[in-house]
C-alpha positions in Angstrom: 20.2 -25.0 -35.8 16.3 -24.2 -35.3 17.1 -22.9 -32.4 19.9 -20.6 -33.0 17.9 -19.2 -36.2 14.9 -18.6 -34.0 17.2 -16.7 -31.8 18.5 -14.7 -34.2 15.1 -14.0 -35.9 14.2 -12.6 -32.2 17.3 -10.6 -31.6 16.5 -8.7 -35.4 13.1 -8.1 -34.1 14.5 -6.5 -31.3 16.9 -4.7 -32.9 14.3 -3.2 -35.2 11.4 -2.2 -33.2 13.8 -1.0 -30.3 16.7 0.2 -32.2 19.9 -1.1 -31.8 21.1 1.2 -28.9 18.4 0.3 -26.8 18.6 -3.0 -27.5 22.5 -3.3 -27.1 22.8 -1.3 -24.4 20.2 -3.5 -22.3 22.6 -6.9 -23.9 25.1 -5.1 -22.8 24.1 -4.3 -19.3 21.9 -7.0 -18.4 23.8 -10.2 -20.4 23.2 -12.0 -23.8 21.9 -15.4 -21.5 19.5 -13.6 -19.1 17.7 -11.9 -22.0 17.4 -14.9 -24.4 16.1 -16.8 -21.4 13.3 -13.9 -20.5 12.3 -13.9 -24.4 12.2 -17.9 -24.8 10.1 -18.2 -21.2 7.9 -15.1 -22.2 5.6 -13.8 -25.0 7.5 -11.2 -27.2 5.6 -9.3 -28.5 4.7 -8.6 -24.7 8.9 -8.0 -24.3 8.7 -5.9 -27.2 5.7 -3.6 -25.8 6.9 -3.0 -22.2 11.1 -2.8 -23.5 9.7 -0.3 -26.0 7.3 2.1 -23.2 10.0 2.2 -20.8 12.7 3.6 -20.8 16.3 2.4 -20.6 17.2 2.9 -16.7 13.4 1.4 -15.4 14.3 -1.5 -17.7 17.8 -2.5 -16.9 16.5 -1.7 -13.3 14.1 -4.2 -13.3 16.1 -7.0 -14.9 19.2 -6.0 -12.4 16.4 -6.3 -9.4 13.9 -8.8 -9.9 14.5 -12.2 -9.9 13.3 -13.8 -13.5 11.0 -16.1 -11.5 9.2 -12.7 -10.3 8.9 -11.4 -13.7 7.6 -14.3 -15.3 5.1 -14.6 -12.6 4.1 -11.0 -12.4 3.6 -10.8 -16.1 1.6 -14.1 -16.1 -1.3 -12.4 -14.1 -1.1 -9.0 -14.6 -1.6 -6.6 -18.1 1.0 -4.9 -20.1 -0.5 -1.5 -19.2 -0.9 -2.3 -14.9 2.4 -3.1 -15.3 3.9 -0.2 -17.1 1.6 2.1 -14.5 3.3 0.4 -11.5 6.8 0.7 -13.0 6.6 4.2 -13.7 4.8 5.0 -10.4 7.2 2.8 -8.0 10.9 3.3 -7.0 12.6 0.1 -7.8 13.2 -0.6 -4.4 9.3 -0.2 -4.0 8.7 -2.6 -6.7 11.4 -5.1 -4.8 10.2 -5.4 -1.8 6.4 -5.9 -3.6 7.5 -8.4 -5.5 9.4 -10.0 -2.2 6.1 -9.8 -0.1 3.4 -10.2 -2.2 2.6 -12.7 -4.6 1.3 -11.9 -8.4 -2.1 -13.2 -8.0 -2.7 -10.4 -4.8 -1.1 -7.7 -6.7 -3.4 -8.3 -9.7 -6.5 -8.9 -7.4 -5.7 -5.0 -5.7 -5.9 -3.8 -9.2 -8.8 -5.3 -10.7 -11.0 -4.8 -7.1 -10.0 -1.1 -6.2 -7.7 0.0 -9.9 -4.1 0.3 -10.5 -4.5 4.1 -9.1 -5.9 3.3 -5.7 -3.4 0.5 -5.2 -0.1 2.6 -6.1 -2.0 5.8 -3.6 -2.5 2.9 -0.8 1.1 1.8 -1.2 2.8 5.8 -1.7 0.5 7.3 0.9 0.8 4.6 3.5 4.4 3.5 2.9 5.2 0.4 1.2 6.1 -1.5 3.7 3.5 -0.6 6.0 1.0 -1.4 3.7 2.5 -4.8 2.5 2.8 -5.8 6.2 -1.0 -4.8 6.8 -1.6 -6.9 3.3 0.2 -9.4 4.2 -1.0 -10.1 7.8 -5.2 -9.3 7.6 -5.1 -11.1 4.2 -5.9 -9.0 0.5 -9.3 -10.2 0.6 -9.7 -8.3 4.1 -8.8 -5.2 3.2 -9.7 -4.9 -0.1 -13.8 -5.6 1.6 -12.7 -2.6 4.1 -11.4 -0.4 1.3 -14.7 -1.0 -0.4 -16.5 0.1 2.5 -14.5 3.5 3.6 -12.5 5.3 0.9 -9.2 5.3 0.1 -8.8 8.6 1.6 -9.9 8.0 4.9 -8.5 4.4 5.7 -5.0 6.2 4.9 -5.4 8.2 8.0 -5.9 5.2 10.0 -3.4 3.3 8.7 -1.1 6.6 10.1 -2.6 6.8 13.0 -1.0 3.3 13.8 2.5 1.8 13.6 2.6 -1.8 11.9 2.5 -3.7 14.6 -0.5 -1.7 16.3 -2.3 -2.3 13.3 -1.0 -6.0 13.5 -2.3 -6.1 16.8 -5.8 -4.6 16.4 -6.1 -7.0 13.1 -5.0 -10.0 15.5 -7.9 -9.0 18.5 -10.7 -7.0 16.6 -10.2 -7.8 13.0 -11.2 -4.9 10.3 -14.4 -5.2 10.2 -15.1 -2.9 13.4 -13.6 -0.1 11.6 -16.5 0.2 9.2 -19.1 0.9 11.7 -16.7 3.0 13.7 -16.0 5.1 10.9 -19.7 5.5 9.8 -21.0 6.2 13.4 -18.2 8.3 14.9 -16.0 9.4 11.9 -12.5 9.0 11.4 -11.7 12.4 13.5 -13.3 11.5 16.5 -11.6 7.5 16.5 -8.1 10.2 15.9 -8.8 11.4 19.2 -9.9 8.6 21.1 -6.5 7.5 19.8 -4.5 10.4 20.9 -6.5 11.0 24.3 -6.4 7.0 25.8 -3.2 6.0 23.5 -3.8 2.7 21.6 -3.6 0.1 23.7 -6.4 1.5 26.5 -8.3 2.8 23.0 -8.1 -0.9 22.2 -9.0 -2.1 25.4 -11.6 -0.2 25.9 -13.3 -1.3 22.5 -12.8 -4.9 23.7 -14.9 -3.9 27.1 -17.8 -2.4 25.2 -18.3 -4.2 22.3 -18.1 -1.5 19.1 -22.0 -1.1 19.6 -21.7 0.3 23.3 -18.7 2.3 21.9 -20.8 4.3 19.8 -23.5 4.1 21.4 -21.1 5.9 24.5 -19.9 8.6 22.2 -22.8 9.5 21.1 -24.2 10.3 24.4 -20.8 11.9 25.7 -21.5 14.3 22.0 -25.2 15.2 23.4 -23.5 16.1 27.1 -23.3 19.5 28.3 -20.2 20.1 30.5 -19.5 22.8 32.6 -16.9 25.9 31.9 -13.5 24.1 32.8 -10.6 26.7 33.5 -7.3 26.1 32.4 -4.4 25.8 34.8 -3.2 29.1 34.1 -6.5 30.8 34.6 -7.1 29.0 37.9 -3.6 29.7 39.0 -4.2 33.4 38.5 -7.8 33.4 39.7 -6.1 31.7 43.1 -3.4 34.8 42.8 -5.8 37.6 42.9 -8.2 36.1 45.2 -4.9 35.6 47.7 -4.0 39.2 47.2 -7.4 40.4 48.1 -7.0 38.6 51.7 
């Protein structure tokens, strides 16, 4: 009988600080037992906050999505407001395939080391899954160091510059921490064309040859060279033309 009054108490709660369509509708939508589980498991006046800041589709979306496990979890280790930033920031397939990948304790760990802005511009800028699979295989700890070290802006071109499993495999051989000194000694642009002029994998190589040291050390001196004028194909070939007429 406790029980069912308690219930009841909740459900007029509800009803009063969401109003009754809200609060119906999501009942309605969602089920009677799936709700009463989620506000016997969770704090309410927690439910109460996020059900009243978002709106009716992100909720139902959520509840129709994410496993109750997943919420519980997510909620345990991360605030009211990180979570109402990443729900209104994140598709809910985004959020999904998150939740799927990377456990609560990692997803509050981006947010309090680089902020719940830098996290969602990682995830959006990079792609989600990208990024979870990068996450995911160097470790959160790994890259939030690196992301520390070079900003946001410029480890999102690197992270295009490679598919996942290039990035997996540089990761696997060199780790991250050679991109720090790479990017401080050459700059992101120049490690672009490295990249497009040897591809990856000789770029890769090539770093495993030298040691990053000799790398920049190599660039460097190739920056202080002075090369002679090089024609182009086109100019040679007409050069040869005219000097073939003249005979």
């Amino acid at each position: 009988m406790k029980t069912v009054f308690h219930n009841l108490q909740n459900f007029y709660e509800y009803l009063e600080k969401l109003g009754p369509s809200k609060s119906l509708k999501i009942i309605q939508n969602v089920g009677y037992e799936r709700v009463n589980s989620l506000t016997i498991k969770l704090h309410k006046d927690r439910i109460i906050k996020l059900a009243a800041t978002l709106t009716e589709s992100k909720i139902l979306d959520l509840l129709n999505n994410i496993p109750e496990k997943d919420i519980i979890e997510i909620m345990a280790y991360n605030t009211d407001e990180d979570l109402i930033f990443y729900v209104e920031n994140l598709t809910i397939q985004e959020l999904k395939f998150i939740t799927a990948h990377i456990i609560p304790q990692h997803i509050a760990m981006m947010t309090n080391e680089i902020g719940r802005e830098n996290s969602v511009k990682l995830l959006k800028s990079i792609g989600v899954e990208k990024c979870v699979g990068i996450i995911s295989y160097a470790g959160p700890e790994d890259l939030l160091r690196l992301s520390k070290q070079i900003d946001i802006d410029r480890l999102i071109i690197l992270a295009h510059a490679m598919t996942l499993p290039q990035a997996k495999k540089w990761i696997r051989k060199r780790g991250l921490s050679d991109l720090v000194p790479l990017v401080m000694s050459i700059g992101v642009d120049n490690i672009l064309v490295m990249l497009d002029s040897l591809g990856f994998t000789k770029s890769l190589e090539l770093l495993e040859l030298l040691g990053v040291e000799k790398l920049i050390e190599l660039a460097h001196k190739i920056g202080k060279m002075k090369f002679p004028h090089y024609p182009s194909k086109e100019k040679t070939r007409g050069k040869m033309t005219s000097e073939y007429k003249a005979i």
